[in-house]
C-alpha positions as CSV (number, residue, x, y, z in Angstrom):
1,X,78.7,111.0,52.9
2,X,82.4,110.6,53.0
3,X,84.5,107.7,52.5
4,X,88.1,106.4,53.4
5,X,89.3,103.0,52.6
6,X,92.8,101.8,54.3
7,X,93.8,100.1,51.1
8,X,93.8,103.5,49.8
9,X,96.6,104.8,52.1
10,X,98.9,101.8,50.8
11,X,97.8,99.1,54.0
12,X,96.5,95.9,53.4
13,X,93.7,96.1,55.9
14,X,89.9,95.5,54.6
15,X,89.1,99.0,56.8
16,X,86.6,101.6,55.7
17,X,85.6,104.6,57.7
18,X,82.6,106.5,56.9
19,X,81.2,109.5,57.7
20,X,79.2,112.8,57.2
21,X,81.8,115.5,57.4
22,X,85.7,115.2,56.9
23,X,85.7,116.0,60.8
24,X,83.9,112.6,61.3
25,X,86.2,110.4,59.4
26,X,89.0,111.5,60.8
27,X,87.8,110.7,64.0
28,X,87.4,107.5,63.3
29,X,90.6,107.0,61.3
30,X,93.1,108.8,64.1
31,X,92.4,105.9,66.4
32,X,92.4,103.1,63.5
33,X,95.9,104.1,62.4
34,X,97.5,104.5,65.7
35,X,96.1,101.3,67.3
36,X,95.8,99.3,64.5
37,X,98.6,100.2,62.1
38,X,101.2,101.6,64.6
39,X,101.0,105.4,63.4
40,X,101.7,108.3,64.3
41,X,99.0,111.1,62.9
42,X,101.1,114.2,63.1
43,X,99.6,117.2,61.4
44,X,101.4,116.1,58.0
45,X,100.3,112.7,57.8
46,X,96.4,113.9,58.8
47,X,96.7,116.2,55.8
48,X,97.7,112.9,53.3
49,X,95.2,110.9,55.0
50,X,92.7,114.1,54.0
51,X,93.7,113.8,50.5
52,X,92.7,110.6,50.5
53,X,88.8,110.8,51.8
54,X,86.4,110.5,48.9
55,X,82.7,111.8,48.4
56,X,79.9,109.0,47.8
């Protein structure tokens, strides 16, 4: 299981997004930081937010 927690990419925002693969967190974080926080997921920023993703 993999694990991404907003706070972890500097928001304040309670948000955690889990998932099996990388693949499936990121698919649900795209459309949390575009609609909720505004953002842009360029290529760049994908590969911070990647960085960021921790095993559990």
């Amino acid at each position: 299981m993999k694990e991404l927690k907003c706070r972890d990419a500097g928001f304040d925002c309670d948000a955690v997004v889990r998932g099996d693969t990388m693949d499936e967190v990121m698919a649900q974080a795209r459309p949390h930081a575009e609609e909720v926080h505004g953002l842009e997921v360029t290529p760049e920023r994908a590969a911070q937010i990647r960085g960021l993703v921790r095993d559990v």
